[in-house]
C-alpha positions as CSV (number, residue, x, y, z in Angstrom):
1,X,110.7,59.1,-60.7
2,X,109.7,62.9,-60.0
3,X,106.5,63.8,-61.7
4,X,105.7,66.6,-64.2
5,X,103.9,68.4,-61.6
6,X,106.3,68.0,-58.7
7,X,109.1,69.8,-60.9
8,X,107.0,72.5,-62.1
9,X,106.9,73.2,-58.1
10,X,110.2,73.6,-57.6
11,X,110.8,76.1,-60.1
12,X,111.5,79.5,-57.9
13,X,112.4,83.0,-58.5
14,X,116.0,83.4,-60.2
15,X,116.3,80.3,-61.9
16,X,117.5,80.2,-65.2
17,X,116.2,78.3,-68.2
18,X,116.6,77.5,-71.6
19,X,113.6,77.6,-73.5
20,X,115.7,77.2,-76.9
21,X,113.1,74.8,-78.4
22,X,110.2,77.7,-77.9
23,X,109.5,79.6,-80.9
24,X,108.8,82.2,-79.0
25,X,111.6,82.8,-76.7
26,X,114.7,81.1,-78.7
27,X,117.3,81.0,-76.7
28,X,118.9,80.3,-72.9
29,X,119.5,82.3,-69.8
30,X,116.2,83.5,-69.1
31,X,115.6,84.6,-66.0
32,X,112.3,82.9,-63.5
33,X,110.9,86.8,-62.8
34,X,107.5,85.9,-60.8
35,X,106.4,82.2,-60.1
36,X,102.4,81.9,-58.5
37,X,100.7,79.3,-57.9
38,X,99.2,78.8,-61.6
39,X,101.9,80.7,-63.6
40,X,105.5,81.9,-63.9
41,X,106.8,85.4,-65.3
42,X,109.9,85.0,-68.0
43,X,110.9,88.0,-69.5
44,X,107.8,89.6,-69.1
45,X,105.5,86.9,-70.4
46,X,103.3,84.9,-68.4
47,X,103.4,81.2,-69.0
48,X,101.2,79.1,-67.3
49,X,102.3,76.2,-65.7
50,X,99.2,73.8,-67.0
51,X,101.3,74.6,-70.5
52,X,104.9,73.2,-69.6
53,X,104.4,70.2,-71.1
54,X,107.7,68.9,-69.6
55,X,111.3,70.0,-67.7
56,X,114.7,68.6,-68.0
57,X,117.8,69.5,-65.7
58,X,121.7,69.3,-66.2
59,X,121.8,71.5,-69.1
60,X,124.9,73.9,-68.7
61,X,125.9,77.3,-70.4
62,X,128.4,79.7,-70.2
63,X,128.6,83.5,-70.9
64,X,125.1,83.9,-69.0
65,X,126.8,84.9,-65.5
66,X,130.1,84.5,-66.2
67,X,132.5,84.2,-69.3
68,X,134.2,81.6,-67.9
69,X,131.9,79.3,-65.3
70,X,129.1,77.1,-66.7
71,X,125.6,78.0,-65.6
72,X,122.7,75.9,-64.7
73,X,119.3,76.0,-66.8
74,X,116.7,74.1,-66.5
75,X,115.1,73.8,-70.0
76,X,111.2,73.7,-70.4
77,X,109.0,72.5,-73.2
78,X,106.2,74.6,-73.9
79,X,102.8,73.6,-75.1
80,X,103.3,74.1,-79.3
81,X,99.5,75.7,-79.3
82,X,100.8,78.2,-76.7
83,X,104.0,78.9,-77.8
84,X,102.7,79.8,-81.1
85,X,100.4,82.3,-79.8
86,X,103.2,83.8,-77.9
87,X,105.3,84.3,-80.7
88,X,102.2,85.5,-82.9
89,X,101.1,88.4,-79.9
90,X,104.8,89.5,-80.0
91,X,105.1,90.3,-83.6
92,X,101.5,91.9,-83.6
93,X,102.7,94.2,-80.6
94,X,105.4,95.0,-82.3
95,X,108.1,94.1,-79.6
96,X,111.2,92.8,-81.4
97,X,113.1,89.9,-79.6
């Protein structure tokens, strides 16, 4: 079985997920922006890879390239801690989501 660790890896620029469980982001069809070695950009937010807490694949959407083809997300699970704060620095900043 592939490790935690060894998927957080394979995440690369262009991928698509669905953070729908985040309380911060609440939806699917983000876009992977910037991956380094400690962190990954996602609609301009940083998230850390020591806080995804855990990544599933085979999750399928459509209307995010196309109307009428399924898409590909992989969904991550944020640390709660983090994704709170997240969702508290966005409403403080005054950015509307």
């Amino acid at each position: 079985m592939e490790s935690l660790s060894d998927k957080i890896s394979k995440l690369k620029v262009g991928d698509y997920l669905d953070l729908s469980l985040s309380v911060h982001f609440q939806g699917q069809g983000f876009k992977v922006q910037l991956v380094t070695e400690k962190a990954i950009k996602v609609n301009g937010d940083w998230i850390p890879k020591s806080q995804i807490v855990g990544i599933s694949y085979g999750h399928s959407y459509k209307g995010i390239e196309s109307n009428t083809e399924a898409t590909e997300c992989i969904q991550i699970n944020i640390n709660d801690w983090f994704d709170k704060k997240l969702a508290k620095n966005a409403k403080s900043s005054g950015f509307a989501y």
